[in-house]
Wavefront OBJ file of the C-alpha trace (Angstrom):
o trace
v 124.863 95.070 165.213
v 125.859 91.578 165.204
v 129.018 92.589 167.661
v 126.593 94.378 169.795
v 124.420 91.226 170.358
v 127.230 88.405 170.760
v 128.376 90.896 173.314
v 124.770 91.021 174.923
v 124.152 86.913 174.574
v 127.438 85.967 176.270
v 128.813 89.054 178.718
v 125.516 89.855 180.351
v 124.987 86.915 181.861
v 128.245 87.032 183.778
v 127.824 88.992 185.833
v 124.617 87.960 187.711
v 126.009 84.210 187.761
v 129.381 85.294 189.670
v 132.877 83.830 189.438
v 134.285 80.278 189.171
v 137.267 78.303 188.644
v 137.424 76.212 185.434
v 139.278 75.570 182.323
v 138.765 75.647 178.892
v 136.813 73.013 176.315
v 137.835 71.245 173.145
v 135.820 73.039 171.358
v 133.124 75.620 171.941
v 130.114 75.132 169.016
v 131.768 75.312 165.751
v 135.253 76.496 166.644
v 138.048 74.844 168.545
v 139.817 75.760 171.413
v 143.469 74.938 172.465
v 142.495 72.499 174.844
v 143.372 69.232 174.699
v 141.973 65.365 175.827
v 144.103 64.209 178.308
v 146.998 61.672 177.613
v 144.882 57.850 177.951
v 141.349 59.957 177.776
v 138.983 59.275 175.058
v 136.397 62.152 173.990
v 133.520 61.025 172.392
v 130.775 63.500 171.355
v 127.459 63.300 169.410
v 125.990 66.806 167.565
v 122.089 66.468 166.712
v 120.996 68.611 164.502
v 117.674 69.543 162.049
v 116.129 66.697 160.338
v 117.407 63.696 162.754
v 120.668 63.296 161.843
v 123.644 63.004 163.757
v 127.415 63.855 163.506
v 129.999 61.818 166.017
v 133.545 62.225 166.787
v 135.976 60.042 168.331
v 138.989 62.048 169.932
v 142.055 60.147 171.366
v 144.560 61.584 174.065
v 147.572 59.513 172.126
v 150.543 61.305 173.311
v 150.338 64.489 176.000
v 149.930 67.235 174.147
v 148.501 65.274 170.611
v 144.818 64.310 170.095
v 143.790 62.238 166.885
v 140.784 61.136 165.487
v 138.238 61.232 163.437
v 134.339 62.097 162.828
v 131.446 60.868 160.385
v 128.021 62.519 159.819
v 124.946 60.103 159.479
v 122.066 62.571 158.018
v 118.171 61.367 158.948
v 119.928 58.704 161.138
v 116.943 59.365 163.448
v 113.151 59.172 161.698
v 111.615 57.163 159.049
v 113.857 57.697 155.834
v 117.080 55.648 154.966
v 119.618 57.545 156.684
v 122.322 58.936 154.729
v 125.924 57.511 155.340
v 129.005 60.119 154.251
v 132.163 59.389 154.237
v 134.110 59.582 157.678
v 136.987 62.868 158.006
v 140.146 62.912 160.055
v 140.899 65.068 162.993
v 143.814 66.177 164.518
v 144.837 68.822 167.339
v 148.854 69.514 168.574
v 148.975 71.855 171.150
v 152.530 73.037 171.031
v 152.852 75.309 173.871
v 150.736 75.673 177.360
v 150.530 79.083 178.035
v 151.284 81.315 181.406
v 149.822 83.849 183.145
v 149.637 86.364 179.858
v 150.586 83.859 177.236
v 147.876 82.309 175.582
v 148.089 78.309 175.107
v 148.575 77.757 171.271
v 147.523 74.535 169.404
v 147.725 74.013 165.458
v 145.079 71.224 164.217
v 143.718 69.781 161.607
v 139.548 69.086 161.222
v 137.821 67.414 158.239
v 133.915 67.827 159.427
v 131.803 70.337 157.785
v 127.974 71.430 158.609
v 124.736 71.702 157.268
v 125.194 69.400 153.758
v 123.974 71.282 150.432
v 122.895 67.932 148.433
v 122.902 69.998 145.241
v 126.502 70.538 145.524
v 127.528 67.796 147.472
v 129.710 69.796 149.766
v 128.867 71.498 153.291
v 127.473 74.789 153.556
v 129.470 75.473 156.350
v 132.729 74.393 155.812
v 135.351 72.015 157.741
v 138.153 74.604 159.399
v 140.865 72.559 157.349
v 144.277 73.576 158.760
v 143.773 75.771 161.743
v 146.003 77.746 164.639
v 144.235 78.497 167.779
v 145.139 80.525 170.837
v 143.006 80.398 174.095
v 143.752 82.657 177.297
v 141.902 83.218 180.635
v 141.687 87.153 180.505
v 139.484 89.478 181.681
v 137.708 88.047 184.524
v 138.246 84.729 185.922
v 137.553 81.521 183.934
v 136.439 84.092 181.447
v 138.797 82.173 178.660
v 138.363 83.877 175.367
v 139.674 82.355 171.881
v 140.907 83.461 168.544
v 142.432 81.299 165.855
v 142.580 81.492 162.073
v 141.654 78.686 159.631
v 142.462 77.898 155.757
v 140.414 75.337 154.220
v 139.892 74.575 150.564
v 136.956 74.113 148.193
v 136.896 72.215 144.631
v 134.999 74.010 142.111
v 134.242 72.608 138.497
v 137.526 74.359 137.235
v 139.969 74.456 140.007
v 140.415 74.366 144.034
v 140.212 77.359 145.760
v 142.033 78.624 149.220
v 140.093 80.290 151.783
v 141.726 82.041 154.841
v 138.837 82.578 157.494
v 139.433 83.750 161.312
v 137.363 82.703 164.449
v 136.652 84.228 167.890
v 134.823 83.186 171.107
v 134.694 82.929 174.338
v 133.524 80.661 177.738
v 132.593 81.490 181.014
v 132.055 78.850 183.333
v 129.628 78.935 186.771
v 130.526 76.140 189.626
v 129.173 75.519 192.608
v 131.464 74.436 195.643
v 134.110 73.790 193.449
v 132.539 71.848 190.810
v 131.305 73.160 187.180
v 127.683 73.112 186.706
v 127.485 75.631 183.627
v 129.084 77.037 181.001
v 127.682 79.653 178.724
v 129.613 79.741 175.163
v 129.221 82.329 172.024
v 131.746 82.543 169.109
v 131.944 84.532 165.836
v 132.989 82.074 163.213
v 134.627 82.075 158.982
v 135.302 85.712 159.518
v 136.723 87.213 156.176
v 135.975 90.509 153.894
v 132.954 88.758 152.832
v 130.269 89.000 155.544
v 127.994 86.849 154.147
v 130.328 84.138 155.174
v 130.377 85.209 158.767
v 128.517 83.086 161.430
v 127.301 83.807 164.952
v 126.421 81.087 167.255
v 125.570 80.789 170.852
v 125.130 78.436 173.757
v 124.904 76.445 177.098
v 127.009 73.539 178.567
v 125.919 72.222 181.347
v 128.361 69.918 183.321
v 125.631 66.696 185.069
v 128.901 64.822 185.715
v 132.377 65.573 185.854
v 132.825 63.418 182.602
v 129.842 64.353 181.064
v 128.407 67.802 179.197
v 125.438 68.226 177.196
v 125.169 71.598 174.945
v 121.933 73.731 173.804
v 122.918 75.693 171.165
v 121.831 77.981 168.688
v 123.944 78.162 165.019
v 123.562 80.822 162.516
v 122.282 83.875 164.698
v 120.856 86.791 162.863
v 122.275 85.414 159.833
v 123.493 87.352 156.743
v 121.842 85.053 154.485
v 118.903 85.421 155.913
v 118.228 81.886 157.107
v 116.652 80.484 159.889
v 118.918 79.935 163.288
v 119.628 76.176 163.901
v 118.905 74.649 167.354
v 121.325 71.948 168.165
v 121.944 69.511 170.734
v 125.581 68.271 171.578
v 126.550 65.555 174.276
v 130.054 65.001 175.068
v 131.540 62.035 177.142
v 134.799 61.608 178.121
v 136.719 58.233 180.025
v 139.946 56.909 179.775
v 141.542 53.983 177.918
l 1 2 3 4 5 6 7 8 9 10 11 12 13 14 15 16 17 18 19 20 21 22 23 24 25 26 27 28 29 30 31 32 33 34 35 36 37 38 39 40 41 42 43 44 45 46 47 48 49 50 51 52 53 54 55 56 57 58 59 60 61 62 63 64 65 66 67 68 69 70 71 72 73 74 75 76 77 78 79 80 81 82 83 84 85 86 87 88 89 90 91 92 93 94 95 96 97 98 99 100 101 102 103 104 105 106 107 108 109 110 111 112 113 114 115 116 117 118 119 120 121 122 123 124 125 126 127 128 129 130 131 132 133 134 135 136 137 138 139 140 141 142 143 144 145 146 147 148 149 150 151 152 153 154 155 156 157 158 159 160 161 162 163 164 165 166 167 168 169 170 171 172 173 174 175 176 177 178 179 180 181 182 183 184 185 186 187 188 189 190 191 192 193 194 195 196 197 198 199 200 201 202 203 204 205 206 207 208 209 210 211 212 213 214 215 216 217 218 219 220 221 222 223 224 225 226 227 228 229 230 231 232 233 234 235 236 237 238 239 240 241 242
């Protein structure tokens, strides 16, 4: 069922918004892509989500094909709480080969940020990706780019830390108009394992004001297994050089 609708959310619309020429993103909600920022480009993004707080990441184009950097999430940053500071994570993202025509580029990366923070446990409910490899390839129809990658991140539990291997899909289809992108429309499957309760479906729009500048509507958590609520979420993500 859940196949059947991330196929419906993301495919449909493709074909009544016709075909473009574009390239992938760093990321598409939760999961990353094997795109890269640009040697001397800076990426800065800002992910609002329920109850006013904010995550923000810092991305640096150090070296051609390496990106470091790092994120921190400010909970109830926006309202009339204290906001709640926690402690900034690393990022990291190699991509070590570009891809052809049926090759798919490949990038191995490294990201500390989790989502959603359980305060009763004191860790995220959705989990940082940890060590991942990701492989991204135009296929299908054009500037139809579709991902897959595989994760392994680890949890501390009162008696020892535990390993957990998790893959990822999703894909991005972008709409221009006279030669310059205008929309995107994003879905992924994400921590896909044995145990489907872990699995989560999430599904969006970019849209693409200025070349430099994108602002996501997104939706986290479709027709979740736990039963919870899906999470609307608002990303903006600026990029200029340095």
């Amino acid at each position: 069922m859940h196949a059947v609708m991330f196929a419906f959310i993301v495919f449909v619309p493709c074909f009544f918004l016709g075909v473009t020429d574009s390239h992938s993103s760093n990321d598409l909600i939760d999961i990353p892509t094997a795109e890269i920022t640009e040697y001397h480009t800076m990426d800065v993004n800002f992910r609002l989500y329920t109850g006013g707080g904010i995550v923000s990441r810092l991305s640096f184009g150090v070296f051609n094909q390496l990106n470091v950097g790092g994120s921190m999430d400010v909970d109830k940053l926006i309202g009339s709480v204290p906001p709640e500071v926690r402690p900034p994570v690393f990022y990291f993202k190699f991509r070590f080969y570009d891809g052809s025509d049926r090759l798919p580029a490949l990038a191995l990366g490294y990201d500390g940020q989790g989502y959603d923070y359980n305060h009763a446990s004191g860790t995220y409910i959705h989990r940082e990706k940890g060590i991942y490899l990701v492989a991204t390839l135009e296929t299908l129809l054009p500037n139809l780019e579709l991902t897959m990658g595989a994760n392994l991140n680890f949890t501390r539990t009162t008696t020892r830390d535990e390993a957990h291997l998790y893959g990822f899909a999703g894909v991005d289809y972008s709409i221009t108009d006279q030669g310059k992108k205008v929309l995107s429309i994003i879905g992924e499957y994400n921590n896909l394992s044995r145990n489907t309760d872990d699995t989560i479906l999430n599904a969006g729009l970019r849209f693409h004001p200025a070349f430099d500048l994108d602002i996501d509507f997104s939706f986290s958590d479709i027709m979740s297994p736990r039963k919870t609520d899906p999470e609307r979420l608002i990303r903006i993500n600026y990029r200029t050089k340095f």
